[in-house]
Backbone and ligand atoms as CSV (ligand in chain L), in Angstrom:
chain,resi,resn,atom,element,x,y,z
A,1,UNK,N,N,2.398,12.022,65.585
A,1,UNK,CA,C,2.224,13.189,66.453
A,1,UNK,C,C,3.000,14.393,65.925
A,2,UNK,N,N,3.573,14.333,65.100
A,2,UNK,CA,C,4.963,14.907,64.567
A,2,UNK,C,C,4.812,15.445,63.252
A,3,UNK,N,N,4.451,16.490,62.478
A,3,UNK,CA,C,4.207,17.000,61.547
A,3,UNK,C,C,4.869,18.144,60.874
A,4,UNK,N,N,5.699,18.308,59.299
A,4,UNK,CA,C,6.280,19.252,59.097
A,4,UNK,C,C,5.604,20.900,59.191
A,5,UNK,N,N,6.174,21.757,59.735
A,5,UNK,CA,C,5.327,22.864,59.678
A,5,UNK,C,C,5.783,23.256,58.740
A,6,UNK,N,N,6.001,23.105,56.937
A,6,UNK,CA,C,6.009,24.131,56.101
A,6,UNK,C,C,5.205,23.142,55.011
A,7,UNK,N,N,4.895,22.215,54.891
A,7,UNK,CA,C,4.265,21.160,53.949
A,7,UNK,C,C,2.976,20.316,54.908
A,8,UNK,N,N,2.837,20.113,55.851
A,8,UNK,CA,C,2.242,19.451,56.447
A,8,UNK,C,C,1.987,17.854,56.293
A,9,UNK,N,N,3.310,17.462,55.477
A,9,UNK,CA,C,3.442,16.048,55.407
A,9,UNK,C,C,3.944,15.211,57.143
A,10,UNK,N,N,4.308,14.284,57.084
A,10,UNK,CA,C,4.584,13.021,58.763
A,10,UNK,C,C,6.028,13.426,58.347
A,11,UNK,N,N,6.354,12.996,59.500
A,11,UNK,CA,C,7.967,13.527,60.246
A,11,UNK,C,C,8.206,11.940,59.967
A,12,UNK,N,N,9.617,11.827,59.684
A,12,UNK,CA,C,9.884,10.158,59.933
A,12,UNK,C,C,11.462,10.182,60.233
A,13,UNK,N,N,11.840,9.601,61.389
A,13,UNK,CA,C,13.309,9.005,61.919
A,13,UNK,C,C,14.124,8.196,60.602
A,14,UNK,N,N,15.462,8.460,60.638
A,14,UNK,CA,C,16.258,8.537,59.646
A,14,UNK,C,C,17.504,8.142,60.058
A,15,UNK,N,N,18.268,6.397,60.501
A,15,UNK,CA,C,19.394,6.564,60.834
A,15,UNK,C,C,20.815,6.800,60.267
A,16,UNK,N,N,21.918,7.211,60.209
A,16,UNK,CA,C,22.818,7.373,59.125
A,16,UNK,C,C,24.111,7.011,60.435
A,17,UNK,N,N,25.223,6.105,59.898
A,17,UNK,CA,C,26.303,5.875,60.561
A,17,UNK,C,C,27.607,6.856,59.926
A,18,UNK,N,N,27.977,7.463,61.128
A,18,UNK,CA,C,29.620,7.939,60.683
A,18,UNK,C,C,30.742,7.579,61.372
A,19,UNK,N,N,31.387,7.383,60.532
A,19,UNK,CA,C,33.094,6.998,61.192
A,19,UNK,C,C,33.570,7.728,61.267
A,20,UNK,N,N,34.176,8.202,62.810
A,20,UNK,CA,C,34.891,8.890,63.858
A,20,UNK,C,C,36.163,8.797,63.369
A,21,UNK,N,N,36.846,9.621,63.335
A,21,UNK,CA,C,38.893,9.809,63.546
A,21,UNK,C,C,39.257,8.291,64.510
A,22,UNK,N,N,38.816,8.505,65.204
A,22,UNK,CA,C,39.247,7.184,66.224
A,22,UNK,C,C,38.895,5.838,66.175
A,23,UNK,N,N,38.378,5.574,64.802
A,23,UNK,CA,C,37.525,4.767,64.315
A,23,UNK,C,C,36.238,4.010,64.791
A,24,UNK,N,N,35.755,4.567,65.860
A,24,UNK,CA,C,34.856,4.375,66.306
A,24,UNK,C,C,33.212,4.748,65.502
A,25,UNK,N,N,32.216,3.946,65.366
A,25,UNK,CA,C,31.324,5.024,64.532
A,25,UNK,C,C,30.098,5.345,64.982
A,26,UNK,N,N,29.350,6.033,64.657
A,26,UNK,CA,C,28.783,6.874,65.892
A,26,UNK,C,C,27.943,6.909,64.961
A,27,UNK,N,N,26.358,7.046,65.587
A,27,UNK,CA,C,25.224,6.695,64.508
A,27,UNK,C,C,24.299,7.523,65.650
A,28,UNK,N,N,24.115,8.415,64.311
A,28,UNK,CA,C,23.462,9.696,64.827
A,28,UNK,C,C,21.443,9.151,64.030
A,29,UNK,N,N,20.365,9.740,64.656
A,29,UNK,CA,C,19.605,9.538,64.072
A,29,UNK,C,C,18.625,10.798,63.533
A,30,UNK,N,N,18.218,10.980,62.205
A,30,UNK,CA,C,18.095,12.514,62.161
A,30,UNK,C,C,16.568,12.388,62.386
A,31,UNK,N,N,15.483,13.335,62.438
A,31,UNK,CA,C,14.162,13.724,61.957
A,31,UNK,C,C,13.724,14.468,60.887
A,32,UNK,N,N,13.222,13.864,59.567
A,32,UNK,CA,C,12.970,15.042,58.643
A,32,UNK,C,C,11.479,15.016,58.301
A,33,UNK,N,N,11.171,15.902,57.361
A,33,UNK,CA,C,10.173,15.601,56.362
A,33,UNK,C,C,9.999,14.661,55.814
A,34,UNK,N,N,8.917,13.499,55.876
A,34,UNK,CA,C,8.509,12.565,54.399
A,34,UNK,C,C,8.253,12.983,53.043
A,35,UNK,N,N,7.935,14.645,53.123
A,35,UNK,CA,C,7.970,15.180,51.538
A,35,UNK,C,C,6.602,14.345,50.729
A,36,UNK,N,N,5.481,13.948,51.526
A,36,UNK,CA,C,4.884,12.975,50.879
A,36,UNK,C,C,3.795,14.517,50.294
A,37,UNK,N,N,3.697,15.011,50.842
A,37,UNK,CA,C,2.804,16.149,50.341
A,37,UNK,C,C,3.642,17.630,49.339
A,38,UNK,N,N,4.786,17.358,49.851
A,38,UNK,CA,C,5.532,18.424,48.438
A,38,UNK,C,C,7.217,17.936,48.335
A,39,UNK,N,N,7.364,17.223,47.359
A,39,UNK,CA,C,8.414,16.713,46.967
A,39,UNK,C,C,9.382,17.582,47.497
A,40,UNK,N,N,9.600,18.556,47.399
A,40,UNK,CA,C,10.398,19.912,47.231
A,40,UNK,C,C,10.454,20.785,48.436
A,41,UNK,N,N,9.797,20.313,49.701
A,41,UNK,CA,C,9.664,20.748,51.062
A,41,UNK,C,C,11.377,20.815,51.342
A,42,UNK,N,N,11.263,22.221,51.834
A,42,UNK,CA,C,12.932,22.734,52.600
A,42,UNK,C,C,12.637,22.410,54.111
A,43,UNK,N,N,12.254,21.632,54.952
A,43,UNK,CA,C,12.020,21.301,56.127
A,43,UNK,C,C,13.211,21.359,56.931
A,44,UNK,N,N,14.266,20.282,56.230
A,44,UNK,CA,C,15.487,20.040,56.656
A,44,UNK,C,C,15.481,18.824,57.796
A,45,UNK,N,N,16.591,18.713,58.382
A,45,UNK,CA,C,16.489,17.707,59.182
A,45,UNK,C,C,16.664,18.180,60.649
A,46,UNK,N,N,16.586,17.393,61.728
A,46,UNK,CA,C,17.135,17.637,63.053
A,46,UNK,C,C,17.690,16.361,63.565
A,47,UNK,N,N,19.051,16.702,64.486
A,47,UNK,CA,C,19.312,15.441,64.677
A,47,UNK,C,C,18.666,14.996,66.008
A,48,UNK,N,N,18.944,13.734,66.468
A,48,UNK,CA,C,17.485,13.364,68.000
A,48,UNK,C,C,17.455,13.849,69.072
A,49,UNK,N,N,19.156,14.282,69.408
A,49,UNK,CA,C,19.855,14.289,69.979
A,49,UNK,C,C,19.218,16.240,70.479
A,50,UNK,N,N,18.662,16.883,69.406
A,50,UNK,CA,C,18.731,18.155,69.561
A,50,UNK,C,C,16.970,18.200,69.808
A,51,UNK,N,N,16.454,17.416,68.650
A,51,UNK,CA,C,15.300,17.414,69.095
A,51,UNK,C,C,14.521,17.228,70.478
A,52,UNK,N,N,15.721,16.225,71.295
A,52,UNK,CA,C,14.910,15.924,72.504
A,52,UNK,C,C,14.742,16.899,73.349
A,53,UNK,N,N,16.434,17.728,73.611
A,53,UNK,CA,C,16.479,18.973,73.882
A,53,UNK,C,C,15.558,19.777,73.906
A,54,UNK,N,N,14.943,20.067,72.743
A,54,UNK,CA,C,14.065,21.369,72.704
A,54,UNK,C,C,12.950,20.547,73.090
A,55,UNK,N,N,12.405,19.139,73.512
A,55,UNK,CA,C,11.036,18.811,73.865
A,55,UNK,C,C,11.291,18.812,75.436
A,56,UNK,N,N,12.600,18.818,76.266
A,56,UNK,CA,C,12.624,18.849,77.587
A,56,UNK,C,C,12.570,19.981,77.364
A,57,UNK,N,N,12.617,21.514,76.582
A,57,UNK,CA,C,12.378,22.867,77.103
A,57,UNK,C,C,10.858,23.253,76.967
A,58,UNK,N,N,10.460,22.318,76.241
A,58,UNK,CA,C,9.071,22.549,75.956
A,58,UNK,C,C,7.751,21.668,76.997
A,59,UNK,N,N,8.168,20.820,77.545
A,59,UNK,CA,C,7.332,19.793,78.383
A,59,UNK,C,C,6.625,20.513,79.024
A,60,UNK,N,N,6.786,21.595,79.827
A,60,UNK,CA,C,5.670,22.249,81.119
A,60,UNK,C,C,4.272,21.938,80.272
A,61,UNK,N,N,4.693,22.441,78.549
A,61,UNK,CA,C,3.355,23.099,78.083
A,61,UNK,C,C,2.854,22.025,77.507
A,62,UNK,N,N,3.277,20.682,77.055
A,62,UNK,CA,C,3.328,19.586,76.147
A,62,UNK,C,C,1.957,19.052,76.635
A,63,UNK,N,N,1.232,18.465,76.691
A,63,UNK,CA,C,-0.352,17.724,76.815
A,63,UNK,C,C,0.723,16.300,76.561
A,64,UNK,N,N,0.694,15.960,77.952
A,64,UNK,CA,C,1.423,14.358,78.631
A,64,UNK,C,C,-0.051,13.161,78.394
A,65,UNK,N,N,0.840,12.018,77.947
A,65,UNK,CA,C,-0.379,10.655,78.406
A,65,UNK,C,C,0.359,10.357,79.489
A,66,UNK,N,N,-0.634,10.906,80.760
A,66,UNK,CA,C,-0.008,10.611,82.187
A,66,UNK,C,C,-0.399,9.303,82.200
A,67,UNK,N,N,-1.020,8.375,81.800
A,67,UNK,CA,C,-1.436,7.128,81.961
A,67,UNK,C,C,-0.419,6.265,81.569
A,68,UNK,N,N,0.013,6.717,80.100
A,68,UNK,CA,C,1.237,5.656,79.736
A,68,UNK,C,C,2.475,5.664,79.948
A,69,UNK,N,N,2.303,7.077,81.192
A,69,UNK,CA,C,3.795,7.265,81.322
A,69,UNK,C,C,3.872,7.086,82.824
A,70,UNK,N,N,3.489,6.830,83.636
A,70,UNK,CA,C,2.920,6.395,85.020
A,70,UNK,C,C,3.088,4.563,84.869
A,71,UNK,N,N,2.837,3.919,83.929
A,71,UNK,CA,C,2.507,2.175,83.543
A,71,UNK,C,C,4.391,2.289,83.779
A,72,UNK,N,N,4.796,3.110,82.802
A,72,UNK,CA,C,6.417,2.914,82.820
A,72,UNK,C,C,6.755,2.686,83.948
A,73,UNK,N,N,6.898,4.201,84.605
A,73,UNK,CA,C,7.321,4.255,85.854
A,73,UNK,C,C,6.801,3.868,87.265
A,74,UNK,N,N,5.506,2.737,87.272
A,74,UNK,CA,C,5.449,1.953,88.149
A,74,UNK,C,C,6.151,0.702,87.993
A,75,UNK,N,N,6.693,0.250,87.022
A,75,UNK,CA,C,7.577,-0.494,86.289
A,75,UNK,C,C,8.750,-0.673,87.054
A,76,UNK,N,N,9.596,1.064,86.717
A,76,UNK,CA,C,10.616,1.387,87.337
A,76,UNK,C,C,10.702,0.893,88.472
A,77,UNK,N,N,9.805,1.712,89.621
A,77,UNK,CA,C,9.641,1.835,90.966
A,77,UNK,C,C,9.698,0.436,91.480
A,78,UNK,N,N,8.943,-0.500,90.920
A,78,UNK,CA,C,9.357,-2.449,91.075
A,78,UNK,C,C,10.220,-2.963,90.766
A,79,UNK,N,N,11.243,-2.295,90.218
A,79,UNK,CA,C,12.360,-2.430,89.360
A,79,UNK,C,C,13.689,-2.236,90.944
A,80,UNK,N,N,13.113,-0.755,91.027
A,80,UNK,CA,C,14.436,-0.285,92.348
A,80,UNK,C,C,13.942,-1.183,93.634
A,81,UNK,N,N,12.607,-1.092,93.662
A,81,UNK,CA,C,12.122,-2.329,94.970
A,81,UNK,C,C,12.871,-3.180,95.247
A,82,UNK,N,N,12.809,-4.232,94.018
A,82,UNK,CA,C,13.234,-5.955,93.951
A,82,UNK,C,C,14.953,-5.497,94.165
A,83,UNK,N,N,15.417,-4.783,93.774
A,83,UNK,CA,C,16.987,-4.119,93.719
A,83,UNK,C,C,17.196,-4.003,95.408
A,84,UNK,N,N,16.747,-3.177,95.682
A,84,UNK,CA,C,16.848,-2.287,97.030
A,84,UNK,C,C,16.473,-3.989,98.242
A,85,UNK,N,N,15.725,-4.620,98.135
A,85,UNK,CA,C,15.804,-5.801,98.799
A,85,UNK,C,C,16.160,-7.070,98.673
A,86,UNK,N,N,16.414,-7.394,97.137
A,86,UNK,CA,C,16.987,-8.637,96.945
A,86,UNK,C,C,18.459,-8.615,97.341
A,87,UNK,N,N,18.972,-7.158,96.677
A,87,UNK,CA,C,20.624,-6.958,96.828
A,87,UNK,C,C,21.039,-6.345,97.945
A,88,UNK,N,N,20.021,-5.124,98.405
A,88,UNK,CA,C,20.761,-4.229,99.114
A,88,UNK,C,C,20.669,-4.742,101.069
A,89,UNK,N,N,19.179,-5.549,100.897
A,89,UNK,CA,C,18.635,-6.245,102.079
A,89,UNK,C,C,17.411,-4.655,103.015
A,90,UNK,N,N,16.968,-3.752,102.082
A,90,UNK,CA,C,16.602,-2.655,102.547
A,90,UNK,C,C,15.427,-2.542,101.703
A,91,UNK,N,N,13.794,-2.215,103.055
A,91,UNK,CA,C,12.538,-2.413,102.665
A,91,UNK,C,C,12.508,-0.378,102.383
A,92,UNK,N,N,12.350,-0.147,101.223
A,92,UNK,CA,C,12.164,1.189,101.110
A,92,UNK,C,C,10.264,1.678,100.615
A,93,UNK,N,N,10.084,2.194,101.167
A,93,UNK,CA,C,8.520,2.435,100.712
A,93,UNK,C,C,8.611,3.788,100.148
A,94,UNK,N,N,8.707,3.459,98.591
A,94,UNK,CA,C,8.099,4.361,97.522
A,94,UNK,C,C,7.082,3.810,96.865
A,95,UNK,N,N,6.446,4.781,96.577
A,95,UNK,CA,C,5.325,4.523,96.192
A,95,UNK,C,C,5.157,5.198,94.866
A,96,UNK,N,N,4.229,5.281,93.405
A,96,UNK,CA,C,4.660,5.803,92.217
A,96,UNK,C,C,3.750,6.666,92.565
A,97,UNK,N,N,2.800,7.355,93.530
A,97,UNK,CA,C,2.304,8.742,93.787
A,97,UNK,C,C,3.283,9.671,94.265
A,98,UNK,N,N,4.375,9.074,94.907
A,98,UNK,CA,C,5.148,10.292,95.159
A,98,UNK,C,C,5.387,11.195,94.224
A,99,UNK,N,N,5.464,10.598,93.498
A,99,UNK,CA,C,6.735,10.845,91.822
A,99,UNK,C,C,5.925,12.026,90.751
A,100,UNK,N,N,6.297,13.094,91.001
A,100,UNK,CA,C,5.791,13.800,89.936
A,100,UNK,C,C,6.015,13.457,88.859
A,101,UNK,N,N,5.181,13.511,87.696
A,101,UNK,CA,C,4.965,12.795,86.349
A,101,UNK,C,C,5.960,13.473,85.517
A,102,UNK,N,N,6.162,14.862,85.340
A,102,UNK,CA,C,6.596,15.702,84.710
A,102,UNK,C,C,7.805,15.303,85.038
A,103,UNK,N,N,8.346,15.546,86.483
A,103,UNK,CA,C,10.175,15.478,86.402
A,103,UNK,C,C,10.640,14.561,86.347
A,104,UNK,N,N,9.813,13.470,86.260
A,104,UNK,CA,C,9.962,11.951,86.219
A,104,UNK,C,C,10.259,12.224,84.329
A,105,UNK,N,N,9.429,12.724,83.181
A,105,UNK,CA,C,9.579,12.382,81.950
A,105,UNK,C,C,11.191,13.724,82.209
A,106,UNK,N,N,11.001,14.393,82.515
A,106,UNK,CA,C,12.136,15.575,82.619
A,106,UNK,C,C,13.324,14.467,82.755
A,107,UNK,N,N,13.071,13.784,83.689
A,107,UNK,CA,C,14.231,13.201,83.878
A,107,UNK,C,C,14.494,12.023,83.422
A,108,UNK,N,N,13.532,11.206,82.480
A,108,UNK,CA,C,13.989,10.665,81.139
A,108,UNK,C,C,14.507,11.402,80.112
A,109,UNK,N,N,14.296,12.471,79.703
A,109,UNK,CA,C,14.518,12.879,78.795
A,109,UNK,C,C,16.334,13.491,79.134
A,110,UNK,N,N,16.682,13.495,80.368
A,110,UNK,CA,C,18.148,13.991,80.725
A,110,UNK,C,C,18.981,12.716,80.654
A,111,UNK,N,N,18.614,12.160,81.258
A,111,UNK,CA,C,18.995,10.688,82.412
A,111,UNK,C,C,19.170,9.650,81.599
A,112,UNK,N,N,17.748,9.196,80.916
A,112,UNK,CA,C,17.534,7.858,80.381
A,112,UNK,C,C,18.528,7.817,78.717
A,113,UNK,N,N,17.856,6.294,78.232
A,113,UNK,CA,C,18.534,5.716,77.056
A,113,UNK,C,C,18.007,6.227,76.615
A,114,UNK,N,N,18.435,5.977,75.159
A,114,UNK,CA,C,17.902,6.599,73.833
A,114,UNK,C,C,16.161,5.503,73.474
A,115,UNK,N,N,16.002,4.694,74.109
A,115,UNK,CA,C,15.382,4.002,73.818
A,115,UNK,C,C,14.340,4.443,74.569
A,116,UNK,N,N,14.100,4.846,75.982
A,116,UNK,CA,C,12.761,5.362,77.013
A,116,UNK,C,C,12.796,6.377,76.613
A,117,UNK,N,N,13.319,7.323,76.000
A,117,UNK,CA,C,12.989,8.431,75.676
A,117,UNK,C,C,12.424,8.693,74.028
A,118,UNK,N,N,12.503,7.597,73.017
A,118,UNK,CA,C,11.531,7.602,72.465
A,118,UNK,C,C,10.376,7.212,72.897
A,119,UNK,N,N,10.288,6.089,73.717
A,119,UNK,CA,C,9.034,5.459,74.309
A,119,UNK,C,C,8.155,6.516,75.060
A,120,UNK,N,N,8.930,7.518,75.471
A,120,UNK,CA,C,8.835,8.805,75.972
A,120,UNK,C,C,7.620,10.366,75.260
A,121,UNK,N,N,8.478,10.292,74.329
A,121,UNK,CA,C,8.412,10.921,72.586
A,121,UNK,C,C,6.784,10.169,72.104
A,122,UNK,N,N,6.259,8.991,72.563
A,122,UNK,CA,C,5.238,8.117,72.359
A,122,UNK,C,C,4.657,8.404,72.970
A,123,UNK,N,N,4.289,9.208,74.229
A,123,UNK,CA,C,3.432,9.492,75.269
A,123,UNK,C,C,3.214,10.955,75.124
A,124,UNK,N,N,3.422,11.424,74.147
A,124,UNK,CA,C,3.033,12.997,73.980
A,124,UNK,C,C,1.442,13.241,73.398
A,125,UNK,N,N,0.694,14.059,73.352
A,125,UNK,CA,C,-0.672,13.933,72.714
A,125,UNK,C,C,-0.508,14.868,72.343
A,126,UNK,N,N,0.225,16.262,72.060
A,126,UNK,CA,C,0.036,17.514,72.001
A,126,UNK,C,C,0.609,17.159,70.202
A,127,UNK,N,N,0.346,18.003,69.345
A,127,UNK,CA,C,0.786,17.913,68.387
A,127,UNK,C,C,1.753,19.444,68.017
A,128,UNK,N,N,2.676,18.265,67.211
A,128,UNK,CA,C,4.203,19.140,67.178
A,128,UNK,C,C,4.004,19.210,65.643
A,129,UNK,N,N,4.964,20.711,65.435
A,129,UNK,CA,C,5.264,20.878,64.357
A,129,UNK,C,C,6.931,20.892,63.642
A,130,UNK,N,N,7.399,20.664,63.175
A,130,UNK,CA,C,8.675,20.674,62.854
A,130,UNK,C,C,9.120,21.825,61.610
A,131,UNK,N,N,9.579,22.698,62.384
A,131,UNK,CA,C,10.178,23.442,60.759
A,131,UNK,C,C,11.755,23.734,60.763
A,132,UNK,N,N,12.935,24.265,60.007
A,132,UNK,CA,C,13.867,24.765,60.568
A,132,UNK,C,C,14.790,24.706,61.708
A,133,UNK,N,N,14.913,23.022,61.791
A,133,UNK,CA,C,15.035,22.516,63.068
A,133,UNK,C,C,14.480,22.973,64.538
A,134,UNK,N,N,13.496,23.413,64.294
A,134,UNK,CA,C,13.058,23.616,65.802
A,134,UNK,C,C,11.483,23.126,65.893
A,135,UNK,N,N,10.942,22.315,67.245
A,135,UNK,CA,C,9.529,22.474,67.172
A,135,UNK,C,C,9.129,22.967,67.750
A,136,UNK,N,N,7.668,23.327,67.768
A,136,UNK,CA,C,7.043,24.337,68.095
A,136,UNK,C,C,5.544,23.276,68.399
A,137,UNK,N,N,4.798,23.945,69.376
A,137,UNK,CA,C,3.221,23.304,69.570
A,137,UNK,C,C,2.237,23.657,68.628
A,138,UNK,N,N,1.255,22.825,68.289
A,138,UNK,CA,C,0.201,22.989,67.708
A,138,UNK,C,C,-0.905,23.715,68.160
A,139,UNK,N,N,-1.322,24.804,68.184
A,139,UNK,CA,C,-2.651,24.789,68.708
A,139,UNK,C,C,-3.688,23.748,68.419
A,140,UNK,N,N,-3.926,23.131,69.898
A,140,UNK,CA,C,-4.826,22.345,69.525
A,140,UNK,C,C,-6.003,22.532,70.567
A,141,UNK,N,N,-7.670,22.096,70.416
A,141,UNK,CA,C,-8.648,22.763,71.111
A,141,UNK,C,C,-8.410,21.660,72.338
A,142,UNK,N,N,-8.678,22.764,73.554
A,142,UNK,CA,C,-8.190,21.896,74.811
A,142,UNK,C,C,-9.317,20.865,75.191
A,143,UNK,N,N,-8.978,19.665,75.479
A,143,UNK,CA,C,-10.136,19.106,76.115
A,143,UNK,C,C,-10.513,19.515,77.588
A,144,UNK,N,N,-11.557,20.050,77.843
A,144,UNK,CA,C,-12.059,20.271,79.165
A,144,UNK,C,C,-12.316,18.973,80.248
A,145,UNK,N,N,-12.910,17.872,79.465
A,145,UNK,CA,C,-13.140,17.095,80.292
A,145,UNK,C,C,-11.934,16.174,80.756
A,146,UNK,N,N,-10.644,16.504,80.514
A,146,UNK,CA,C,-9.875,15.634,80.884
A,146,UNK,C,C,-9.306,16.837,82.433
A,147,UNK,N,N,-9.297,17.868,82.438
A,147,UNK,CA,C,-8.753,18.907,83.271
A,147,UNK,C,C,-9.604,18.962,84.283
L,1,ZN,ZN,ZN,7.623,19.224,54.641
């Protein structure tokens, strides 16, 4: 989904570990260019951490798979259920129509692990471009029949 905007080669995840002063080590994961289309592409990298950032500023406009991201979070919602009455002894009726789709991924993308929020990052259809650490949307032709 993820494409360099100055080469038009695939974006590919990149992990690298560093050791902290405190010896702790902290493993950052970057996004760059594959360079498969120009060896010599200045793309650069972004780290995930920044990337996600700029895709929660960008979501209003993003073209969502509300389908695969709705499967999640009816998931969830059975998740706090079985919680809320096995432990808490309290019948709560939510339902996954309440739940707006958007502040629901909004709020993976704040909230959640590093892990639902790629799974997240997987439910996008809109195509991204990557240049200069920042992305940007693709124009892409809208489908009518899904609107
Ligand atoms: Zn490139």
């Amino acid at each position: 989904m993820m494409t360099c905007g100055l080469c038009g080669s695939g974006i590919s995840a990149d992990e690298k570990f560093k050791k902290q002063q405190n010896g702790n080590i902290h493993r950052y994961v970057y996004y760059g260019c594959t360079k498969a289309r120009d060896k010599d592409c200045k793309c650069g990298y972004i780290e995930e951490k920044e990337l996600i950032k700029q895709f929660a500023e960008l979501l209003d406009k993003i073209d969502i798979d509300e389908i695969g991201i709705r499967e999640k979070l009816k998931y969830e919602v059975e998740r706090v259920k079985k919680f809320q009455q096995g432990v808490l002894g309290i019948k709560e009726k939510i339902t996954v129509g309440d739940i707006d789709i958007r502040n629901y991924a909004k709020y993976i993308l704040r909230e959640g692990q590093d892990i639902e929020k790629r799974e997240l990052l997987g439910c996008l259809r809109s195509k991204i471009s990557l240049s200069n650490k920042k992305i940007t949307l693709r124009e892409t032709t809208p489908d009518k029949s899904r609107r």
